[in-house]
Structures are given as structure tokens and as C-alpha cells.
DOVEXLUM-386252 format. One record per residue: residue number from 1; residue in one letter; x, y, z of N, C-alpha, C in turn. Coordinates in steps of 0.2 Angstrom, whole numbers. Each point is the difference from the previous one (the first is absolute). Layout:
BEGIN
resi	resn	n.east	n.north	n.up	ca.east	ca.north	ca.up	c.east	c.north	c.up
NUM	a	X	Y	Z	X	Y	Z	X	Y	Z
...
//
This chain:
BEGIN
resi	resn	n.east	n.north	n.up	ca.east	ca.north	ca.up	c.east	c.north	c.up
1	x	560	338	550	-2	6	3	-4	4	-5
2	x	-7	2	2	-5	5	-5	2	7	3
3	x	1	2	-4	3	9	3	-6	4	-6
4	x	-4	4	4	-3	4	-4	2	7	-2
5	x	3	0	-5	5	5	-5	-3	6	3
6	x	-5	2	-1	-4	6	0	-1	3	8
7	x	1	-4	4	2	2	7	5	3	3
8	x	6	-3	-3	7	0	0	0	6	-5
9	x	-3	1	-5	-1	7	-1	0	6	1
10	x	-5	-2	2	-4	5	6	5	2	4
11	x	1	-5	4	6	4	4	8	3	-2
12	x	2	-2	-4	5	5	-5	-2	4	-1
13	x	-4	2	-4	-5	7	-1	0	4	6
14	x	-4	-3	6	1	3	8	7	3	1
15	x	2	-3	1	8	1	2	3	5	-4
16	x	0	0	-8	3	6	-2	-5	6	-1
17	x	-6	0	2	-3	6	1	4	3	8
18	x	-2	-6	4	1	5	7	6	1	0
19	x	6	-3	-2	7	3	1	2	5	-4
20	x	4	5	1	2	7	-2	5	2	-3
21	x	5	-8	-1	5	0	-2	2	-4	-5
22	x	2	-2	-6	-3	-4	-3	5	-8	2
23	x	-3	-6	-1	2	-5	3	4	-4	-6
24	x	5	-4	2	1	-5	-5	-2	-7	2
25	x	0	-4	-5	-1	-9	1	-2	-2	8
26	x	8	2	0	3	-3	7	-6	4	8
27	x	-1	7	-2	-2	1	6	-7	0	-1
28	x	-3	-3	-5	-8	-2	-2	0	-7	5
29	x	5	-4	-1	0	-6	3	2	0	6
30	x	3	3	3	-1	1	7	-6	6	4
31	x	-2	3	-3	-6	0	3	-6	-2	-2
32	x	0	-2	-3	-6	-6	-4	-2	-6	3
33	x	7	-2	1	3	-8	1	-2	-7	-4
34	x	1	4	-8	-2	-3	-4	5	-4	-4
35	x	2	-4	-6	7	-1	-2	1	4	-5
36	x	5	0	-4	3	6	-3	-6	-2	-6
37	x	1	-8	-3	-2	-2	-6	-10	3	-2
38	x	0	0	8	-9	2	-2	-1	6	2
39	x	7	6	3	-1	5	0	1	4	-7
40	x	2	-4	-5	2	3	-7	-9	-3	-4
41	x	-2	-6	0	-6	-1	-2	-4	7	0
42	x	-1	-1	7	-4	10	6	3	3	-6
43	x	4	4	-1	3	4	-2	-3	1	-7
44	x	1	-7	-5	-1	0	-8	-9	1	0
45	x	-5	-2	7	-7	2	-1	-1	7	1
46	x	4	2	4	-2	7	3	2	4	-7
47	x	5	-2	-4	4	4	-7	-5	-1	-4
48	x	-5	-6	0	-4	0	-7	-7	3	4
49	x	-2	2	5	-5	3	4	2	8	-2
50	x	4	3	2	2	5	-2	-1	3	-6
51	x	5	-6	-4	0	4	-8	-8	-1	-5
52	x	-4	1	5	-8	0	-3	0	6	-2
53	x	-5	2	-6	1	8	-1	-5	2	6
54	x	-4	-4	2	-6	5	5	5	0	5
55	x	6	-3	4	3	3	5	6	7	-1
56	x	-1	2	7	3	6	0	5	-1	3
57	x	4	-6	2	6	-2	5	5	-7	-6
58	x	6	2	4	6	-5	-3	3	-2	4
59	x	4	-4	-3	6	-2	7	6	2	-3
60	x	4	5	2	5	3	-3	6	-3	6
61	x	5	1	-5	8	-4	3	5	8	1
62	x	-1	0	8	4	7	0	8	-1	5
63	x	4	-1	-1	6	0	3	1	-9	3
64	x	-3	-2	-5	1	-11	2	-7	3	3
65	x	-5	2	2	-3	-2	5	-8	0	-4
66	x	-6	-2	2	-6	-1	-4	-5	5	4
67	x	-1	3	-4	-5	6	3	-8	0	-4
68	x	-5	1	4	-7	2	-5	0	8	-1
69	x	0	0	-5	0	8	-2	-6	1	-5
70	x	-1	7	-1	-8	2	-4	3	-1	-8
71	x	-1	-2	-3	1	-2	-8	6	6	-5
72	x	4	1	-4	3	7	-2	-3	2	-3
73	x	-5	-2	-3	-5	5	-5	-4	4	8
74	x	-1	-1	5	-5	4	2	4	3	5
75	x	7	1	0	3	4	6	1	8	-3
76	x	1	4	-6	-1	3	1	-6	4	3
77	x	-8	-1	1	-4	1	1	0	-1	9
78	x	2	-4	1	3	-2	8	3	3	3
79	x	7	1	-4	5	4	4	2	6	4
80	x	-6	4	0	1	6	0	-2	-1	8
81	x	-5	-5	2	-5	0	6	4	-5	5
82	x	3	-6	-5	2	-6	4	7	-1	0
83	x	4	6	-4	7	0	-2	5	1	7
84	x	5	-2	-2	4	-1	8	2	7	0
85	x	0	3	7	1	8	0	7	0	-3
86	x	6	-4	0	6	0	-1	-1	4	-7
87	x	-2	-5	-2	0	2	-10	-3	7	-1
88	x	-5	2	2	-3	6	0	4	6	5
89	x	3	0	4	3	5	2	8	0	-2
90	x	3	-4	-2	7	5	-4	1	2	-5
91	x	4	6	3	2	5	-4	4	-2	-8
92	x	-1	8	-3	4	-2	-8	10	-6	1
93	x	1	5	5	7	-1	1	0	-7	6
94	x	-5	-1	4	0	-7	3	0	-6	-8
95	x	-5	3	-4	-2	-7	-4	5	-2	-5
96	x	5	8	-3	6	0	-2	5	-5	2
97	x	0	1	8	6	-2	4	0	-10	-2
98	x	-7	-1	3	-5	-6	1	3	-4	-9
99	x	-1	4	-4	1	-4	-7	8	0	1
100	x	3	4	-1	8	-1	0	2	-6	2
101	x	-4	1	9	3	-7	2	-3	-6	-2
102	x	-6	-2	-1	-4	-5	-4	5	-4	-6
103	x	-1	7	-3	5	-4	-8	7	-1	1
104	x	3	5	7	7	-3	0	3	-2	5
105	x	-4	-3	3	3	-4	6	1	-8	1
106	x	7	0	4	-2	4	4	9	7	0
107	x	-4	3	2	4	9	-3	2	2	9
108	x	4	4	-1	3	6	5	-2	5	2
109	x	-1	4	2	-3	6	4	5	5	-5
110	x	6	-1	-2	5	4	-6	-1	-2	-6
111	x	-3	-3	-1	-3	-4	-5	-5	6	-4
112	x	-7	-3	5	-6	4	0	4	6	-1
113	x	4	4	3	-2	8	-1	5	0	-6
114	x	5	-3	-3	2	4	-6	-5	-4	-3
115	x	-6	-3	-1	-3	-1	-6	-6	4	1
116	x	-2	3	5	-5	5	2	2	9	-1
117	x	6	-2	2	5	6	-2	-1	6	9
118	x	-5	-4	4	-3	3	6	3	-3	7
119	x	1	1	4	1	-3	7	-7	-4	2
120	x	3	-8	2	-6	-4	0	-3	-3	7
121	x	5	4	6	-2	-2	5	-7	0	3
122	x	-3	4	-1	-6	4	2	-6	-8	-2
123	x	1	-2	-9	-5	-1	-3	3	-8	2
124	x	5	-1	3	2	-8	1	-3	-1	8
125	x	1	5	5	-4	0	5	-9	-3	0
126	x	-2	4	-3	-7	1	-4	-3	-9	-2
127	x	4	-1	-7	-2	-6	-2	2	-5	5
128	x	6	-2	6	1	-1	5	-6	-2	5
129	x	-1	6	2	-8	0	5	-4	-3	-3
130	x	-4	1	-8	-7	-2	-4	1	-7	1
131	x	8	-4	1	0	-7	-1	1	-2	-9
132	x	2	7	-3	2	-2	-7	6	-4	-2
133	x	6	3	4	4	-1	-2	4	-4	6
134	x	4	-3	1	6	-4	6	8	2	-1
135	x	3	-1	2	9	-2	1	-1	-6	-2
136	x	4	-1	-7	1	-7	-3	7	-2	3
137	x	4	3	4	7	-1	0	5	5	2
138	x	6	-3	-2	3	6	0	7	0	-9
139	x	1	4	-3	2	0	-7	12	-1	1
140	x	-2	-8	-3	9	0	2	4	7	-3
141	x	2	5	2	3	5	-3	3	6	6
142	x	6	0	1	1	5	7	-6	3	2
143	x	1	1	5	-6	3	3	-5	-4	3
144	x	-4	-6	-4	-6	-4	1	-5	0	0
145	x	-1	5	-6	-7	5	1	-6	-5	0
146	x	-6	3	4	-5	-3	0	-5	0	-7
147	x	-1	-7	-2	-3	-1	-6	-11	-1	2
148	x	-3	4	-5	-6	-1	1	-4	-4	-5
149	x	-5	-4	2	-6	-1	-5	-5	-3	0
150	x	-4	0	-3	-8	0	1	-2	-6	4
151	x	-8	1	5	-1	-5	4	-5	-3	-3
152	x	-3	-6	4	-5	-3	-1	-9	6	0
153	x	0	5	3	-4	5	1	0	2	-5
154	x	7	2	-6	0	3	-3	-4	-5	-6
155	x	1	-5	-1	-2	-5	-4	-7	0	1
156	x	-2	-1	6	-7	1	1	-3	7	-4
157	x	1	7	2	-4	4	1	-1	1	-9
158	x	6	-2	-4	1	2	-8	-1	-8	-3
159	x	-6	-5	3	-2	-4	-1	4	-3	-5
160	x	7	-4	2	6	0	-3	2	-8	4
161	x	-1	-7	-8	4	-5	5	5	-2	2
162	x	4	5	-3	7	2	2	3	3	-4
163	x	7	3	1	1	5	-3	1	-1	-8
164	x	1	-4	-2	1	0	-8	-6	0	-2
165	x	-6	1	3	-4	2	-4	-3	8	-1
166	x	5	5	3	2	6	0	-3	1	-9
167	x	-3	5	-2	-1	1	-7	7	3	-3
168	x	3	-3	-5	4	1	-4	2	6	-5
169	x	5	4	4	2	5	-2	4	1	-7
170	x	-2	6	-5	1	1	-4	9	1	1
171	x	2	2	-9	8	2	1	-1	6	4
172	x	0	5	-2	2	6	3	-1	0	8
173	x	-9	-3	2	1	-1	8	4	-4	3
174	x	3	-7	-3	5	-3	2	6	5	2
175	x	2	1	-4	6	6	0	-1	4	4
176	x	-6	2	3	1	5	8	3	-3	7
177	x	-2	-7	-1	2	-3	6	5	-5	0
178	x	4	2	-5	6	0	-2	4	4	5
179	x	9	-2	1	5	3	5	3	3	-4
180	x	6	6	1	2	1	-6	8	-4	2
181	x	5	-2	-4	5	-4	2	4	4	4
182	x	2	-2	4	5	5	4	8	-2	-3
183	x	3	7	0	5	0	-2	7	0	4
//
């Protein structure tokens, strides 16, 4: 069987232009109806198409999923026009809220506010609606307090493969989002 690579290209390329959400392996091949072995080939041409210095697009890996996105060196320049409203519209104390739970979740609603030192209902509602944050659970300890932490959106919009690629907190910032030992 002659399979013309560059076809089968094409149409991965299509695919994760038109979809919105970023796709893995498996759902390339089901809407492709291609096999997984030639959907990764697709994949390794479209990654050396990309990484030309004359293109302005890559294939980035955002929450398992493969997305075309515009280059990092040219988002700041973009961001402002093509940035997701989410990012651009929260507040000092939503974004506060937003990291605590990133770097400590997944975390508690008692959590967040003694390490906020503020009541966090307001700003947990908020990231909630934006699609930032979810209910991871619930936390084994009386009560069964609801535990939160970052979504796939959240991954996406801070073009994040996932969360350990969080940029690395210095000592003193580690130590804010730190708990203090309860007595």
C-alpha cells in the first residue's frame, strides 16, 4: 500500500486547525480514520514544518492534547488582540486566588483563605465560571471539604503542557503557598 505522507498531512494539519480544543493521538484517529502509527509520522512532519524559522506556528502539547498554536516568541505581540478574554480580564486577587490553587492543588476553599489570609468564595465562584479551576474531590478529613484544581482551559489559556511545567518558584515564594502546621 503507497500512502502519500503529505496528504495524510494535510489532513492533520486540517483537523487541528479546525478543532478548538486540542486533540490527542487517539481522537486524530478517529476523526481522520487514519492508524495511530501514520497519525504520529503526520504529526513528526507537521513538527519539522513548523520548527522552520520562516513559520509562525507549532504544534504544542496542551493538557495530553495537540494543538497549532502561534510560535512563543511571537505571542507576546499577539496576545493582547488574540488573547483569551479569560486571561486578560482577572483580577489582582482572582490571579492570586488562580496561583495558590495551581501550585497547591489540589487545595480547599480553608486552605486557600488562610494562605490568602481573605475569604475565597467570591474568587473560587469566578475562576469556577472562567472554566479555570474544577472540584477535584472531596478532602478525607471531618467535614469533606471540597478540594479544587486547575483545568484543561487553564492549561491551555497559560499555554501549559501540564501543570509541572508551572515556572519554578523561588524559596521565599514557595513558602507563601505553604500551610502553616495546625496545632
Amino acid at each position: 500500500m503507497n500512502i502519500d505522507i503529505s496528504k495524510e498531512t494535510a489532513l492533520i494539519e486540517a483537523i487541528l486547525f479546525l478543532e478548538a480544543e486540542p486533540l490527542d493521538e487517539a481522537g486524530l484517529a478517529r476523526i481522520s480514520g487514519l492508524g495511530r502509527e501514520l497519525i504520529e509520522g503526520c504529526l513528526a512532519k507537521l513538527q519539522e514544518r513548523y520548527g522552520a524559522i520562516e513559520s509562525g506556528l507549532e504544534l504544542s502539547r496542551v493538557g495530553g492534547g495537540i494543538s497549532i498554536t502561534p510560535k512563543k516568541e511571537h505571542w507576546e505581540v499577539l496576545k493582547e488582540k488574540y488573547g483569551k478574554k479569560n486571561e486578560s480580564r482577572l483580577s489582582r486577587a482572582a490571579m492570586e486566588t488562580l496561583s495558590i490553587i495551581a501550585y497547591s492543588q489540589p487545595i480547599t476553599r480553608a486552605e486557600i483563605e488562610a494562605i490568602r489570609g481573605v475569604q475565597a468564595d467570591n474568587m473560587i465562584r469566578l475562576l469556577t465560571e472562567k472554566d479555570l479551576i474544577r472540584e477535584m474531590g472531596k478532602k478525607d478529613i471531618p467535614g469533606k471539604p471540597t478540594q479544587y484544581g486547575t483545568t484543561r482551559e487553564f492549561l491551555k489559556i497559560f499555554r501549559l503542557a501540564s501543570i509541572a511545567d508551572l515556572p519554578r518558584l523561588d524559596e521565599s515564594e514557595a513558602e507563601r503557598f505553604e500551610l502553616e502546621p495546625e496545632i
